[in-house]
RODO-2510 file (C-alpha; in nm, 4 decimals, decimal comma):
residues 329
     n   res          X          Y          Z
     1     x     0,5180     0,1096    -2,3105
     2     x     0,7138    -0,0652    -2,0687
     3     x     0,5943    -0,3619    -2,0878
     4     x     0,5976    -0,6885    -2,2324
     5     x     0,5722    -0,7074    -2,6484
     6     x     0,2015    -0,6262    -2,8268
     7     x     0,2066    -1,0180    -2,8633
     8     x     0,0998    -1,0971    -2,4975
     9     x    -0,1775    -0,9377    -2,5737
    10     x    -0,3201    -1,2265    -2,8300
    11     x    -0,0616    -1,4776    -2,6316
    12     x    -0,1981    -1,4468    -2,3414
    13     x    -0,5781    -1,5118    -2,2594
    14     x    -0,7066    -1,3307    -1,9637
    15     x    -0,8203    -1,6681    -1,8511
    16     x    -0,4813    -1,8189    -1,8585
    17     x    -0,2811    -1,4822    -1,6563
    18     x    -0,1770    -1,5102    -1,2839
    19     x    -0,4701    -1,2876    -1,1659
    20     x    -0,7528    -1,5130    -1,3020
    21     x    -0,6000    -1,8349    -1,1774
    22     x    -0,5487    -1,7505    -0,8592
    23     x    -0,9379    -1,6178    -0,8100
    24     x    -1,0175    -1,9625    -0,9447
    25     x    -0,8302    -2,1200    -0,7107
    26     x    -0,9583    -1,9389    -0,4324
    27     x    -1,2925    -2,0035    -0,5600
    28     x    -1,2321    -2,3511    -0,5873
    29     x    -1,1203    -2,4024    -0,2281
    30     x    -1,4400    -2,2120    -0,0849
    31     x    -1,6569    -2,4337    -0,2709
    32     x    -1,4144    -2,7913    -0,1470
    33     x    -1,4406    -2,6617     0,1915
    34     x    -1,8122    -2,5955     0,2539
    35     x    -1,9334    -2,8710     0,0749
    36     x    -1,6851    -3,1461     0,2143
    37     x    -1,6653    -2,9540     0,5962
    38     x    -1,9806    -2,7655     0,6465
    39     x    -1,9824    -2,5057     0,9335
    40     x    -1,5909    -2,5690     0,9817
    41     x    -1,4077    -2,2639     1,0565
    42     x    -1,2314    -2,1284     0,8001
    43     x    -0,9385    -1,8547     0,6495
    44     x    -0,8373    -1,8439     0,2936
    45     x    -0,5825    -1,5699     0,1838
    46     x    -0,5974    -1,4689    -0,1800
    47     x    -0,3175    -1,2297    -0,2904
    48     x    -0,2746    -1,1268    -0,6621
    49     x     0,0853    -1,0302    -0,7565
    50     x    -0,0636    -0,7077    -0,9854
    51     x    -0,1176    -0,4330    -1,0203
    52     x     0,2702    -0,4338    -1,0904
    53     x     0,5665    -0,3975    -1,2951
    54     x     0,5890    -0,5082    -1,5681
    55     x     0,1940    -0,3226    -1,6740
    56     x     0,1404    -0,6377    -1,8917
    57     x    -0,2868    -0,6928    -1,8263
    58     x    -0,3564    -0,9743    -2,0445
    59     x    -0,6664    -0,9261    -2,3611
    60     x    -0,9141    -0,7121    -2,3190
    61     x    -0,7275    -0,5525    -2,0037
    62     x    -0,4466    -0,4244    -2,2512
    63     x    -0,5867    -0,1657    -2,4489
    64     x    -0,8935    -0,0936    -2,2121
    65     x    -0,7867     0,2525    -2,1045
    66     x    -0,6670     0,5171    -2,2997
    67     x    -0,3361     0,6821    -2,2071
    68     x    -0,3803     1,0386    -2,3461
    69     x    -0,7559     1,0206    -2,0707
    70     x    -0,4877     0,9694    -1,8335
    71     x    -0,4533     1,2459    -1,5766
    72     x    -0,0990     1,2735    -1,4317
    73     x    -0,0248     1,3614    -1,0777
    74     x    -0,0220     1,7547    -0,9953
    75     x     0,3272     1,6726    -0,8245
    76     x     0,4168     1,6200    -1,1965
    77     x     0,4743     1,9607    -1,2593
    78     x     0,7415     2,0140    -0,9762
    79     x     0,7072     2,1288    -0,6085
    80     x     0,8810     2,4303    -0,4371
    81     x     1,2440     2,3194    -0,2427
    82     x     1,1881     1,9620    -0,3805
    83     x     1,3489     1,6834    -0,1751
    84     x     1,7013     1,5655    -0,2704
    85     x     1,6254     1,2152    -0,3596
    86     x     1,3893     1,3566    -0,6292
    87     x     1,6331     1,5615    -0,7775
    88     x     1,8694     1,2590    -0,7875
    89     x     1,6762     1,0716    -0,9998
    90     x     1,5560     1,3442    -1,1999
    91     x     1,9436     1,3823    -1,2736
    92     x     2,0095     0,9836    -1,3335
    93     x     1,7291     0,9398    -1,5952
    94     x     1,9044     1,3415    -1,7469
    95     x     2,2556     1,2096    -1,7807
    96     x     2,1270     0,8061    -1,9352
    97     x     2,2047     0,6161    -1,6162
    98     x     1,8298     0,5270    -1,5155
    99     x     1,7979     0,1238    -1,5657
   100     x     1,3909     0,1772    -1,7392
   101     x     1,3959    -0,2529    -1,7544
   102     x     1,3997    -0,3238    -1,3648
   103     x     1,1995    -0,2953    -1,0748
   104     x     1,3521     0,0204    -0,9136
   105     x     1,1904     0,3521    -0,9463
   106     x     1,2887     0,5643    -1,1974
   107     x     1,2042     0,9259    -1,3618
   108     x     0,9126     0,9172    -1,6323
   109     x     0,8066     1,1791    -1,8569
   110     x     0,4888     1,2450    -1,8876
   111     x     0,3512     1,0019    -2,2047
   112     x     0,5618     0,7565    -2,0083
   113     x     0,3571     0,7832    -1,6844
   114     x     0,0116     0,8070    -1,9045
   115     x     0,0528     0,4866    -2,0077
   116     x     0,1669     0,3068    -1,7149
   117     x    -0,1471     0,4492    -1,5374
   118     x    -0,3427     0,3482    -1,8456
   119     x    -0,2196    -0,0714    -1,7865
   120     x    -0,2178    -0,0359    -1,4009
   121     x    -0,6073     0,0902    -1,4424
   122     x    -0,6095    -0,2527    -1,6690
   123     x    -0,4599    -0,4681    -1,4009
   124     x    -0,6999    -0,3389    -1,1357
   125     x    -0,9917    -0,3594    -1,3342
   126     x    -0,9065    -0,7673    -1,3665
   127     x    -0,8597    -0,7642    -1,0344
   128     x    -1,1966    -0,6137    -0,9561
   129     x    -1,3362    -0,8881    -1,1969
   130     x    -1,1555    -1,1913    -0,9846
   131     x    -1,2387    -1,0860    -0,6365
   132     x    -1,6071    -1,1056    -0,8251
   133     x    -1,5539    -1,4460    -0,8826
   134     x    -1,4271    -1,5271    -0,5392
   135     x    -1,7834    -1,3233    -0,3623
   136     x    -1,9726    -1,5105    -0,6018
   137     x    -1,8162    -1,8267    -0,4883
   138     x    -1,8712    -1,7417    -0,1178
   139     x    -2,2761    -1,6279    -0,2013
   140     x    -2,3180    -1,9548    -0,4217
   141     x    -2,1809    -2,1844    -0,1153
   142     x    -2,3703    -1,9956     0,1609
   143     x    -2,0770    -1,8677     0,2974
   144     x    -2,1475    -1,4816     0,2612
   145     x    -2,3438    -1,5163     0,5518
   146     x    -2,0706    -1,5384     0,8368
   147     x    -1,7612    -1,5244     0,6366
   148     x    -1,5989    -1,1749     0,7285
   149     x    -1,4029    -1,0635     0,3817
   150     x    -1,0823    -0,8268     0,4053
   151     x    -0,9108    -0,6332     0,1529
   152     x    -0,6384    -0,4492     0,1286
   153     x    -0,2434    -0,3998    -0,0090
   154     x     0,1041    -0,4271     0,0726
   155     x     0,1646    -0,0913    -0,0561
   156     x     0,0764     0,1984    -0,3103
   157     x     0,2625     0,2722    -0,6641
   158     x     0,4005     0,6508    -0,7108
   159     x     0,2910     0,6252    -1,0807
   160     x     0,4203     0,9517    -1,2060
   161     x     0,3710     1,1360    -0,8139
   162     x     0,6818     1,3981    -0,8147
   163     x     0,7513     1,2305    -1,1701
   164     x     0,8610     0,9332    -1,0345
   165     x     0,7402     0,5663    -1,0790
   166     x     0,7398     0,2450    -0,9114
   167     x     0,8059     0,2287    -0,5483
   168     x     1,1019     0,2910    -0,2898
   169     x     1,2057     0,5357     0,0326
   170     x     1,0197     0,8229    -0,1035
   171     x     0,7049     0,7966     0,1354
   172     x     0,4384     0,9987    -0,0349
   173     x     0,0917     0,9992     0,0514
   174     x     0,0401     0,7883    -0,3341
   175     x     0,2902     0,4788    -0,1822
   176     x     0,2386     0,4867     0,1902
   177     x    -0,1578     0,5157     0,1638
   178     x    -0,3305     0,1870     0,0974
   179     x    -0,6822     0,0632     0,0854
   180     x    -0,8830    -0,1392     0,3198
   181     x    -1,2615    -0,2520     0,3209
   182     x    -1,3720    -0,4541     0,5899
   183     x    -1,6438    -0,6419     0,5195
   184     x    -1,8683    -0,7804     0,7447
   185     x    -2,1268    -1,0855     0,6979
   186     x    -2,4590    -0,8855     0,5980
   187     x    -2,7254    -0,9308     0,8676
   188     x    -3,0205    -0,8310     0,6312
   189     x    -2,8872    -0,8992     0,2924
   190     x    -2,7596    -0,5794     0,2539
   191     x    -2,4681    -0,3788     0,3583
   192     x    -2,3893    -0,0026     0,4909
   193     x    -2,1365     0,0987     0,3969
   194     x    -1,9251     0,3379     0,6028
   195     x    -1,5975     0,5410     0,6177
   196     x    -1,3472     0,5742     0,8965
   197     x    -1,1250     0,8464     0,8594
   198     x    -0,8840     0,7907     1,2400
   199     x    -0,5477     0,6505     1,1652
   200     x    -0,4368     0,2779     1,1213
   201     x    -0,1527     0,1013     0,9798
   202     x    -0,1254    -0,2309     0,8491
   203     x     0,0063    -0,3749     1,1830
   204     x    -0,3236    -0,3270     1,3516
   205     x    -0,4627    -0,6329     1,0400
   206     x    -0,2960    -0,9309     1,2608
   207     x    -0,4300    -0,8115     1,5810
   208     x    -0,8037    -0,7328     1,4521
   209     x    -0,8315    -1,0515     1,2772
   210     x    -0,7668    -1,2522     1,5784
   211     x    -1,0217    -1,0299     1,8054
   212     x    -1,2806    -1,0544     1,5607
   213     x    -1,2203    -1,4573     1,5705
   214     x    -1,2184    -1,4748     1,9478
   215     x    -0,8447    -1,5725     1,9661
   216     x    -0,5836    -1,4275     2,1991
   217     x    -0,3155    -1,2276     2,0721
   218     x     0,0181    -1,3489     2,1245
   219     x     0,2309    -1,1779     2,3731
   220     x     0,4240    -0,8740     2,2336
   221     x     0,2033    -0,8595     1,9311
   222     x     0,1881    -0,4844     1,7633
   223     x    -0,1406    -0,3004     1,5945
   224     x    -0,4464    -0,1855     1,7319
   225     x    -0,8106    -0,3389     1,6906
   226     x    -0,9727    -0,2108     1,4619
   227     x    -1,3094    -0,3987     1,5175
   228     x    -1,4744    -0,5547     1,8000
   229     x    -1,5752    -0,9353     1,8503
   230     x    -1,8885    -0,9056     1,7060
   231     x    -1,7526    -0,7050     1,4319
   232     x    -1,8034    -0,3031     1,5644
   233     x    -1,5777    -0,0721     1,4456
   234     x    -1,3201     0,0239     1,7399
   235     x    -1,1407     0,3664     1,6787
   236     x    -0,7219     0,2936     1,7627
   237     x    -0,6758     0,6542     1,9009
   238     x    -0,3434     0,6818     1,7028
   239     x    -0,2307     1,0231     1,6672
   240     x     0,0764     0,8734     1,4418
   241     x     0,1439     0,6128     1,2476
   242     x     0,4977     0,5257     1,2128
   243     x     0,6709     0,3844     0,8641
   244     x     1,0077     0,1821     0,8549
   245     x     1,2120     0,1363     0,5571
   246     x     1,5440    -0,0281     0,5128
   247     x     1,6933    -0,0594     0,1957
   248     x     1,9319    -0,3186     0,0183
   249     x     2,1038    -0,0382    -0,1996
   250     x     2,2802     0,2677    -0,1673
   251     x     2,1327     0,5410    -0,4206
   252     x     1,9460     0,8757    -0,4300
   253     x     2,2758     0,9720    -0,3428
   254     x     2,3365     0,8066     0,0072
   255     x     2,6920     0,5959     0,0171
   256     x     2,4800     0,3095     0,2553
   257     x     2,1559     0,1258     0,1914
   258     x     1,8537     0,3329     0,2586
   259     x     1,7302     0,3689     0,5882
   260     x     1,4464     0,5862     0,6790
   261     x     1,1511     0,6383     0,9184
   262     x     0,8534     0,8461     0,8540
   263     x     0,6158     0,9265     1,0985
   264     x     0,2403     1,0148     0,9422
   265     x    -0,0296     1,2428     1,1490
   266     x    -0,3656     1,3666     1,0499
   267     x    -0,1728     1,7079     0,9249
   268     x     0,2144     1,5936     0,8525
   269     x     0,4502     1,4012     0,7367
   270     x     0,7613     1,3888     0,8287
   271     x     1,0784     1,1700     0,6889
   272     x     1,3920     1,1286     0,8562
   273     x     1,7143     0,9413     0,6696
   274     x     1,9418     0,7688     0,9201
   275     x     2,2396     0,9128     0,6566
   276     x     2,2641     1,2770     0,5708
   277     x     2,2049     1,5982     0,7657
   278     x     1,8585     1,6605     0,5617
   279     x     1,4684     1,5203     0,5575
   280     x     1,1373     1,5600     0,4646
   281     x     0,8144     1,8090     0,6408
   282     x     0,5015     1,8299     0,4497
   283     x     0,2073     2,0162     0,5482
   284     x    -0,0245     1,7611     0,4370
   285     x    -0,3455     2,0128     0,5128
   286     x    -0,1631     2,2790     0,2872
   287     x     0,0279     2,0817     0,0894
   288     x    -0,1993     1,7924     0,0034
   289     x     0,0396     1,7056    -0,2699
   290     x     0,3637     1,7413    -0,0964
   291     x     0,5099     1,9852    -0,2920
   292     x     0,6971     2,2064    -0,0383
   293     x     0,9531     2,0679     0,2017
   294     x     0,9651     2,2827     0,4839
   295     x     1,2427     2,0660     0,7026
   296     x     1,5105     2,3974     0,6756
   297     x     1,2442     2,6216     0,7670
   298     x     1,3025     2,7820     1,1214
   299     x     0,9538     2,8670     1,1349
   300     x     0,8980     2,5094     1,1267
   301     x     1,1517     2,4082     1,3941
   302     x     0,8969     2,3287     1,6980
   303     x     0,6735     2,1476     1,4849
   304     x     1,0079     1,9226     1,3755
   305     x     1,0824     1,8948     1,7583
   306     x     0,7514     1,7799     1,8455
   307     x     0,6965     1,5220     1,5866
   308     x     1,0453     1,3556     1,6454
   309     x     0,9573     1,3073     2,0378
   310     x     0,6475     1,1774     1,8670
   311     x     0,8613     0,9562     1,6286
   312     x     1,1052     0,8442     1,8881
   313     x     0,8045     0,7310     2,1406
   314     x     0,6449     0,5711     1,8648
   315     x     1,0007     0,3662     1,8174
   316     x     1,0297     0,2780     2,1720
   317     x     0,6630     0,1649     2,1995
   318     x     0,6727    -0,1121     1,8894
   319     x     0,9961    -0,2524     2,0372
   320     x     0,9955    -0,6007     2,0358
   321     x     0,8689    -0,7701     2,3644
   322     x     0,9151    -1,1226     2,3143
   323     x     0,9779    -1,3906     2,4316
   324     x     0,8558    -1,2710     2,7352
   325     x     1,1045    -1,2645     3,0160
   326     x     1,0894    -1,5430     3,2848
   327     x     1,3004    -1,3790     3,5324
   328     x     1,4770    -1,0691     3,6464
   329     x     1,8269    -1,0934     3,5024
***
């Protein structure tokens, strides 16, 4: 596995990891605060450094999941006119030259990706057990009911998608996708659970936590609400969502650091690398799985036209806007 030795596994007590201290921390705080400053307003930010490399869950977590149950990704077996930066590391872990002991992404084989699934399913399960200690923290202190709870990450893990793993400027659905549950205080007791399905990105976070606290957003602050004051959902609209990447190293063969912007619709995605003459055009209706590129189709070419007006607008419109001008120059 790539991981630490067996011996963290007996070394290190689940009670005593990263994950399980920072829950009890969090925990701690809610408790402090309620008891020693009652109906004080209040935000708390709890942010676990797993699931990540290096897959080391601590006891029970290790060995909780088997890797042979572990279904791969159907990208796995290979796409039609796969993108170029795929093939590049396909051809780096071929000829030796992958480094397997950092953080970059790398090419896996198949046993290889089972059982960093297997430990990432172990790391989320812990995590699922802390943020249990946290809600049971905010129930015990009376704070469930008008504490609004968020939840989401900074990004997804390609774990074996296109038979690649870790993360980096290849923006498929499994690394650009990321959960979020909003949680709002329940009125009854009980809570409804619903699911939005329009677009959102993580810029519109900032600007829906302030509305839902009654505070003014700053001027030239990006994102759209996603909630109202009192906590109804508000639909953004978005027909894109636009992703930008810039990279401190030069590889999947580019001579400059990575640059790249993706812009994401209901039905596409489309990839565009500031070096190079090629890119990236998934159906993502068709293709769920992004398995065929169709960037060199001419078929394709009005599509491509119409999302990179799309992509450009989308550029010009998250500009930056402050500080706000106090004259005409």
């Amino acid at each position: 596995r790539y991981s630490a030795p067996q011996a963290w596994k007996t070394v290190l007590d689940e009670d005593a990891y990263p994950t399980h201290y920072i829950a009890q921390q969090t925990a701690h705080w809610i408790r402090d605060h309620v008891a020693q400053r009652g109906e004080q307003p209040f935000a708390v930010m709890c942010s676990f450094p797993d699931p990540h490399h290096p897959w080391t869950p601590p006891g029970r977590y290790w060995d909780m999941y088997d890797p042979a149950a572990m279904v791969v990704p159907e990208s796995m077996r290979g796409g039609r006119n796969a993108a170029q930066h795929v093939r590049w590391l396909m051809d780096e872990r071929r000829d030796g030259k992958a480094n397997l002991e950092g953080p970059r992404m790398f090419a896996a084989s198949e046993r290889e990706v089972q059982e960093m699934i297997a430990l990432t399913y172990g790391m989320i399960t812990n995590i699922d057990d802390r943020i249990g200690m946290v809600m049971d923290a905010l129930r015990a202190s009376g704070a469930d009911r008008n504490t609004v709870v968020v939840f989401t990450a900074d990004h997804g893990d390609l774990m074996g998608d296109h038979g690649i793993v870790l993360k980096g400027p290849l923006h498929y659905q499994s690394l650009v996708r990321v959960p979020l549950i909003w949680r709002e205080p329940p009125a009854d007791g009980a809570v409804t659970p619903t699911v939005r399905d329009d677009l959102a990105s993580s810029i519109d976070l900032p600007a829906t936590i302030l509305r839902r606290a009654g505070i003014a957003p700053v001027n030239g602050m990006q994102g759209k609400p996603l909630f109202s004051t009192t906590g109804a959902p508000t639909p953004t609209a978005r027909t894109s969502v636009l992703i930008e990447e810039n990279q401190q190293r030069a590889y999947l063969g580019f001579e400059q650091p990575v640059q790249v912007r993706t812009l994401v619709t209901a039905s596409h995605r489309m990839s565009v690398f500031v070096e190079g003459g090629w890119g990236e055009l998934y159906d993502l209706q068709a293709d769920p799985h992004e398995m065929d590129n169709l960037w060199e189709r001419p078929e394709h070419a009005p599509l491509k036209l119409r999302l990179m007006q799309e992509l450009t607008q989308q550029l010009m419109a998250l500009a930056d806007t402050s500080p706000r001008p106090t004259r005409i120059a």
